[in-house]
TISEBA-732009 format. One line per 2 residues: their letters; for each residue x, y, z of C-alpha. Coordinates in steps of 0.25 Angstrom, whole numbers, plus 5000, padded with zeros to 4 digits. Each point is the difference from the previous one (the first is absolute). Layout:
BEGIN
A	X:Y:Z ~ ...
! end
This chain:
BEGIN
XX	5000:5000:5000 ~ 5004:5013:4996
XX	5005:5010:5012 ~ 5006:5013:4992
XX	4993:4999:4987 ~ 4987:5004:4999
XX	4990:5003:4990 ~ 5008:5009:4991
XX	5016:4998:5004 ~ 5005:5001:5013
XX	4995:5014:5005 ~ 5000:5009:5014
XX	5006:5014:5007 ~ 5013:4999:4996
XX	5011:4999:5012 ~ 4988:4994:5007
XX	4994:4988:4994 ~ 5008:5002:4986
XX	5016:4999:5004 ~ 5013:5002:4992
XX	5004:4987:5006 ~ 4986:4993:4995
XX	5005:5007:4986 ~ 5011:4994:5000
XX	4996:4986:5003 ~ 4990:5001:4991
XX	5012:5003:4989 ~ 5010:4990:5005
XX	4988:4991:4997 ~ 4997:5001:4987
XX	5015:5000:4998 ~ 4999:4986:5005
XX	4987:4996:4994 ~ 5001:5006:4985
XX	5018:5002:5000 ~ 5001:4989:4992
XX	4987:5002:4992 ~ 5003:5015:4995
XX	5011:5009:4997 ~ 4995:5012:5006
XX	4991:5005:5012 ~ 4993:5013:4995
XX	4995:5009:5010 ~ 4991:5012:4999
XX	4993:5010:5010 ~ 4991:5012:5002
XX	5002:5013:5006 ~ 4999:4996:5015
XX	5011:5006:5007 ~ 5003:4986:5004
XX	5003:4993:4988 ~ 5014:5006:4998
XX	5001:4992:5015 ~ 4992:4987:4995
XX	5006:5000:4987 ~ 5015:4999:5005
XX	4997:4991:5012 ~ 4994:4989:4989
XX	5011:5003:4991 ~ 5009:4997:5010
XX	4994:4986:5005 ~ 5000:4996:4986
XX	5013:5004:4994 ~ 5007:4994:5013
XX	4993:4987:4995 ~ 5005:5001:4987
XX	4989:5003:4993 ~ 5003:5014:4988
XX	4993:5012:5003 ~ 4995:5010:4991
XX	4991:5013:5007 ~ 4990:5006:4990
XX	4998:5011:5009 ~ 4984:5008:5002
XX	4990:4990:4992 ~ 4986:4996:5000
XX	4997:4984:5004 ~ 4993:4997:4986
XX	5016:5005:4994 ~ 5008:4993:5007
XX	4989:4987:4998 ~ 5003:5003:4986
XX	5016:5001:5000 ~ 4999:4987:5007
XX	4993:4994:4989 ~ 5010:5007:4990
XX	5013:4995:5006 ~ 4993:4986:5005
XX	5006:5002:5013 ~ 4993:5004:5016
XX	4998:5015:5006 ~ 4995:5006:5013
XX	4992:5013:4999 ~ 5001:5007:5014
XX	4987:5008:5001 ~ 4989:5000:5010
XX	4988:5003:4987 ~ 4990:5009:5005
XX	5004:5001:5015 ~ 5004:5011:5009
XX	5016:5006:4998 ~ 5005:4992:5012
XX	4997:4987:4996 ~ 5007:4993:4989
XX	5000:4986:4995 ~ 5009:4990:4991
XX	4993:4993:4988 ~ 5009:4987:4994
XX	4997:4996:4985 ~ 5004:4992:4991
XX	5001:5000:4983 ~ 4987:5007:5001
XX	4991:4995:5011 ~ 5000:5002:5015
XX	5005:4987:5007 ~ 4991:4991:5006
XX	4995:4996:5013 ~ 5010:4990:5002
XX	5011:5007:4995 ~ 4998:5012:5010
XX	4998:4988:5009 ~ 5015:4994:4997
XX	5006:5014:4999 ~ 4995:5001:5014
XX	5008:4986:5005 ~ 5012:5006:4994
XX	5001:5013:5005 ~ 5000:4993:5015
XX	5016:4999:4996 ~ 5011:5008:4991
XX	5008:4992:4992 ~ 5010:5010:4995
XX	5009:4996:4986 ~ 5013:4995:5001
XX	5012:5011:5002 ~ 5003:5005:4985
XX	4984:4996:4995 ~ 4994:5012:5005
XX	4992:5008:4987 ~ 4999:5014:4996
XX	4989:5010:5003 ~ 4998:5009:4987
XX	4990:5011:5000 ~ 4994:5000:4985
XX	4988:5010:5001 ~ 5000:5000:4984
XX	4994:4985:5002 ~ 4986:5008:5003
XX	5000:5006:4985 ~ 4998:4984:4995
XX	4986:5001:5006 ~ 4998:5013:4993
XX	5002:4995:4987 ~ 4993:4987:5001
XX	4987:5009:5006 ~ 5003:5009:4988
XX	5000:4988:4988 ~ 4988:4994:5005
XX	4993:5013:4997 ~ 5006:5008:4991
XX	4988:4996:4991 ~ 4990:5009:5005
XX	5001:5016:4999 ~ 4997:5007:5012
XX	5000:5012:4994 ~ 4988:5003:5003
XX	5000:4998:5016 ~ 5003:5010:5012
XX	5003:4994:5016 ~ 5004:5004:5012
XX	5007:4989:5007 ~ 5004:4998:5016
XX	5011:4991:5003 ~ 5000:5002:5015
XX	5013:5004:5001 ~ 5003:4986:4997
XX	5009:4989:4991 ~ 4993:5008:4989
XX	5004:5012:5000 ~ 5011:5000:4988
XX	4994:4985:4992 ~ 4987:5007:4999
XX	5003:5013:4993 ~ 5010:4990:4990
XX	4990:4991:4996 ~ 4989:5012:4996
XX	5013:5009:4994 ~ 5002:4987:4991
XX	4987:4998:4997 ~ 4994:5014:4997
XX	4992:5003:5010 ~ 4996:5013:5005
XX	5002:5000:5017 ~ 5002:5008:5011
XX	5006:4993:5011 ~ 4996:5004:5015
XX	5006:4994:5014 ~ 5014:4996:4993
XX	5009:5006:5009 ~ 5004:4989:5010
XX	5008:5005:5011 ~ 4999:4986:5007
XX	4989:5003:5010 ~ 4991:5004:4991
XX	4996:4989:4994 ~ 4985:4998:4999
XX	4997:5010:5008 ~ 4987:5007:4995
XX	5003:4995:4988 ~ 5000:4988:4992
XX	4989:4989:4999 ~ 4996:5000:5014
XX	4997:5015:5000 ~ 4993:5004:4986
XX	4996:5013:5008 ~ 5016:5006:4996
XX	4997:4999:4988 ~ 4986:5003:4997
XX	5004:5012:5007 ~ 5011:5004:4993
XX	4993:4999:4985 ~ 4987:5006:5004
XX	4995:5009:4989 ~ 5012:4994:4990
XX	4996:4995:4988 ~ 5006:4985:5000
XX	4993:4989:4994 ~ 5005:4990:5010
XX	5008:4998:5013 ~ 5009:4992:5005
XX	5005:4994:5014 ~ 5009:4990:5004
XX	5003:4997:5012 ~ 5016:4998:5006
XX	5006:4988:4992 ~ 4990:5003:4989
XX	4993:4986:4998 ~ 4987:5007:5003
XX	4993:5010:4992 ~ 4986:5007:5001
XX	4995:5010:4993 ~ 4991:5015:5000
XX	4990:5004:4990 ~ 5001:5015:4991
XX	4991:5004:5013 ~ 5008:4993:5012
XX	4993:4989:5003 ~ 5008:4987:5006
XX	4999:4988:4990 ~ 5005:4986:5009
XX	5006:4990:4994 ~ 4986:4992:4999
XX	4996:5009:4989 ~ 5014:5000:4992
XX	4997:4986:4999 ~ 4990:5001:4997
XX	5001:5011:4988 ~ 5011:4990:4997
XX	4993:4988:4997 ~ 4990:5007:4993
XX	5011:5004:4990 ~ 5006:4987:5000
XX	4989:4993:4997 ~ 4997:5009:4988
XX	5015:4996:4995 ~ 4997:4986:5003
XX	5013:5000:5010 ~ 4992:4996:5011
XX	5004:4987:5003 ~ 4989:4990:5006
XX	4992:5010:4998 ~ 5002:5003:5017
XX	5007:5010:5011 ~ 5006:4997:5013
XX	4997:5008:5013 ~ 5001:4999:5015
XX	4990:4999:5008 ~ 5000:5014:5002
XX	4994:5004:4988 ~ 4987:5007:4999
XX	4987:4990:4995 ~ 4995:5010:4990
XX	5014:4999:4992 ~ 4996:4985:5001
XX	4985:5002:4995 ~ 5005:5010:4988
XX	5010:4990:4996 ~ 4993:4987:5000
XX	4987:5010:4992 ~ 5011:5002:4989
XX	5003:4985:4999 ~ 5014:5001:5009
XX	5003:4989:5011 ~ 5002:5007:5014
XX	5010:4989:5009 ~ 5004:5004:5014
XX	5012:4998:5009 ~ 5005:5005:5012
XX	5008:5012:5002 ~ 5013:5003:4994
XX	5004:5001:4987 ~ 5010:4988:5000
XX	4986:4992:5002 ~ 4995:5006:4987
XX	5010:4998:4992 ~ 5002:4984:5008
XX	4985:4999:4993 ~ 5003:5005:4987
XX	5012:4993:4997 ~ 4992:4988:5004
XX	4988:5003:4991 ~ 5007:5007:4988
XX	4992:5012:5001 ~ 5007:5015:4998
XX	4994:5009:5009 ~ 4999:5001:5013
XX	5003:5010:5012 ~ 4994:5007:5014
XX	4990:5010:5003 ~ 5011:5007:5006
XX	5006:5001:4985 ~ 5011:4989:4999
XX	4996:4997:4986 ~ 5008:4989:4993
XX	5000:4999:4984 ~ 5006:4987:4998
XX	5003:5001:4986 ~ 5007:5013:5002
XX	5006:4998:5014 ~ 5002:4988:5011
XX	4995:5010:5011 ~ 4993:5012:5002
XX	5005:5011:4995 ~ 4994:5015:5001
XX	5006:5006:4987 ~ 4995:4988:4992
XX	4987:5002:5008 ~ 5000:5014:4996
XX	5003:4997:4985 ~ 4990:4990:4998
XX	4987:5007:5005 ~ 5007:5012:4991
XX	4998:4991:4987 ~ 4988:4996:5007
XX	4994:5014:4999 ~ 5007:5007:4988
XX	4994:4985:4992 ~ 4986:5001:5005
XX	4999:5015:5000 ~ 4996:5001:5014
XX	5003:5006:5014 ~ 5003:4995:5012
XX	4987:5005:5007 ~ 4992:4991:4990
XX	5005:4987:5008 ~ 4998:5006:5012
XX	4985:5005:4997 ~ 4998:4984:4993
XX	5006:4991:5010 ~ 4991:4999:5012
XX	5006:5002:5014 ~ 4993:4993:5011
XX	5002:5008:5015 ~ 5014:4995:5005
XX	5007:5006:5012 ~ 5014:4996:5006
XX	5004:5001:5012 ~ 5013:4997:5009
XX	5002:4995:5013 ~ 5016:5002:5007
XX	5003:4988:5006 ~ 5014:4992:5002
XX	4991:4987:5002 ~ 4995:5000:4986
XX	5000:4988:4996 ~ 4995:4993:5015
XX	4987:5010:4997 ~ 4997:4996:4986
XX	5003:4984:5004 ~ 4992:5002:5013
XX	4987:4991:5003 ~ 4994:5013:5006
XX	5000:5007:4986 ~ 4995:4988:4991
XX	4988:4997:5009 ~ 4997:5015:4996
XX	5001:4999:4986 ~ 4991:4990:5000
XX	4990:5009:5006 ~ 5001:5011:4988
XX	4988:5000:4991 ~ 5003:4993:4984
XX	4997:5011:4993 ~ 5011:5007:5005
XX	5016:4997:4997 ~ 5009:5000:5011
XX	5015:4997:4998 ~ 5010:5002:5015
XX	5015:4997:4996 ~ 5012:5004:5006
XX	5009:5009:4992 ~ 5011:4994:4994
XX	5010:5013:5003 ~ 4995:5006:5011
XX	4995:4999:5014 ~ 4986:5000:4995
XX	4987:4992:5001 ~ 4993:5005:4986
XX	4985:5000:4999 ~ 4993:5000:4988
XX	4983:5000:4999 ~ 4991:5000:4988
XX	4987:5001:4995 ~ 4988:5007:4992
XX	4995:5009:5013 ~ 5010:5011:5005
XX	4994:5002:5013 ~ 5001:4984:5002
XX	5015:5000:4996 ~ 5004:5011:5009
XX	4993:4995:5012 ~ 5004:4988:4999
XX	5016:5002:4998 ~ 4998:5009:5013
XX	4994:4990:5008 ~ 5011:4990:4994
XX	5011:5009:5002 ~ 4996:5004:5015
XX	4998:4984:5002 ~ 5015:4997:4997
XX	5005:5013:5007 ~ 4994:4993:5014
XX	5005:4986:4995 ~ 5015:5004:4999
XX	4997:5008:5014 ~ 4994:4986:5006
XX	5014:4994:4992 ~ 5009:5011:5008
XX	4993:4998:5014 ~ 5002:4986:5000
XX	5008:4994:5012 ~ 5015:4993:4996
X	4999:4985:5004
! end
């Protein structure tokens, strides 16, 4: 069973549940896992102030185990996912996605894909003991930020078909891994952007900006005349986006403006999209009236993709805007997101606010509740005895967070009164469960 790893990487506060010596186990272990597999580890970061700190202490561990080094410097995830496809070899990304600056986290790949379960489980049994190289084996550590522009041209030649001559956006990269890849990829291809919230200072990132607060953006192209918005969050493998009159669009309706045109263009495999539990029903009912299949898994992009390289189908993605267009990428990856609803809606002649008037949303409301005993609540008798209680017509999904001390409600249905009452109730229910937990005596 996995201890560090969680749902997305190993992920916490850094210097508090996220060491530089867990860093550089966690390299010396891949150096003893995958040495004698590739030539090169390749790592990339975002703009935390840690990851120069993360970055030297991974460096470290797997140089020492003789294992080459090569450090592509300030990335997105879906980049470095993509150079280690290109140089058929295994990278670790050191972001913390869409959380706060303080935290950070360290995502391992390889040729393409995030690793497994059971690899994450193996790298965990070896980081328990450094096995350093013989004297006179230890390898290089090369900085090679010119790996990046690989990515940029790869992006570019998938594209380079359509004219986006026409098009005018405003993108946010949160101060994030896309700050400079961004403005490459829509310089190459034509496109007319301004770009806001790209000045990382390594505090900065994510805050009030990015996908988890549209409201920076929204803000700042009030009255503008843009056709569409952009936001990504801080290793860019989300994208949502805003309408000509600033309206948010999740990534249920991307998908589902997505597979609309995919469809059209007989690209749509299986005729069927992949989505979390998490995502709203009417997306579902829309889909399914036009004749597209609507299969579920649990949370986390990794578990999408798991499902569609099971099933053969090439599209899937989150609510939260992790969208992953298998044909064009092995993960998600915001710019490709943003390029694909662009073609989308130069092809159709349509605007964003279309989808969002089209696809209905049933009432959903999310709540959070801080607790260090997450997963203790969301396994507890207590809280499964009350979930059977909850009417059927409603949908009712309690999880723990995969990165952060959270237990994470979710509750769904057709009344809005109903919903809101009812996640108040739920949250106030598991607020006085973890105080029960806490008041427990010790045995």
């Amino acid at each position: 069973m996995r201890k560090l790893f969680g749902t997305d990487g190993i992920r916490g506060v850094v210097n508090s549940e996220l060491t530089p010596e867990i860093a550089y186990r966690l390299g010396n272990a891949i150096a003893q896992m995958f040495g004698d597999i590739h030539s090169e580890l390749i790592i990339a970061r975002d703009t935390r102030l840690s990851g120069d700190l993360l970055e030297s202490a991974i460096a470290s561990g797997a140089a020492a185990g003789g294992m080459k080094v090569v450090l592509a410097g300030v990335a997105t995830t879906p980049a470095l996912v993509m150079l280690t496809r290109i140089k058929n070899t295994v990278g670790v990304m050191i972001s913390a996605s869409h959380n706060p600056p303080e935290y950070n986290g360290l995502k391992v790949m390889e040729r393409g894909y995030k690793i497994s379960d059971s690899v994450e489980e193996e790298l965990e049994r070896l980081m328990e003991k450094t096995v350093l190289a013989a004297p006179g084996s230890v390898k290089r550590i090369k900085n090679e930020p010119e790996l990046i522009n690989l990515y940029v041209e790869k992006i570019t030649e998938l594209y380079k078909q359509y004219s986006f001559k026409n098009i005018h956006i405003a993108v946010d990269t949160a101060n994030g891994g896309a700050y400079e890849i961004a403005r490459k990829v829509y310089e190459a291809l034509g496109i007319s952007h301004e770009i806001f919230f790209n000045q990382p200072d390594g505090r900065n990132i994510n805050e009030g900006c990015g996908s988890t607060h549209p409201e920076g953006l929204i803000e700042k192209i009030q009255g503008r005349s843009f056709d569409a918005g952009v936001l990504f969050d801080g290793d860019a493998d989300r994208c949502l986006m805003i309408t000509r009159d600033g309206k948010l669009v999740d990534g249920d309706r991307l998908i589902t403006l997505n597979a609309l045109k995919m469809l059209k263009e007989g690209r749509l495999t299986l005729r069927s999209v992949v989505v979390t539990i998490m995502s709203n029903l009417g997306m579902e009912r829309y889909l399914k009236s036009h004749g597209i299949e609507v299969i579920r898994t649990k949370v986390g992009d990794r578990y999408v993709l798991e499902t569609m390289l099971e099933k053969g189908i090439n599209l899937g993605g989150e609510q939260s805007g992790h969208i992953i267009f298998l044909d064009r990428s092995t993960t998600g990856d915001g710019i490709v997101t943003s390029l694909e609803t662009l073609v989308s809606l130069m092809e159709t002649g349509r605007d964003l606010a279309d989808i969002l008037r089209e696809v209905p949303r049933y009432p959903q409301r999310l709540l959070n509740v801080k607790t260090n005993r997450k997963k203790e609540v969301a396994g507890s008798p207590e809280l499964r005895e009350k979930l059977k209680t909850l009417p059927e017509d409603v949908r009712v999904v309690v999880r723990p967070s995969g990165t952060e001390p959270l237990i994470r409600i979710m509750v769904e249905g057709e009344n809005e009164e109903m919903v809101e009452n009812l996640s108040n109730n739920l949250k106030k229910f598991i607020e006085e469960l973890i105080l029960s937990m806490e008041e427990e005596p010790v045995s």
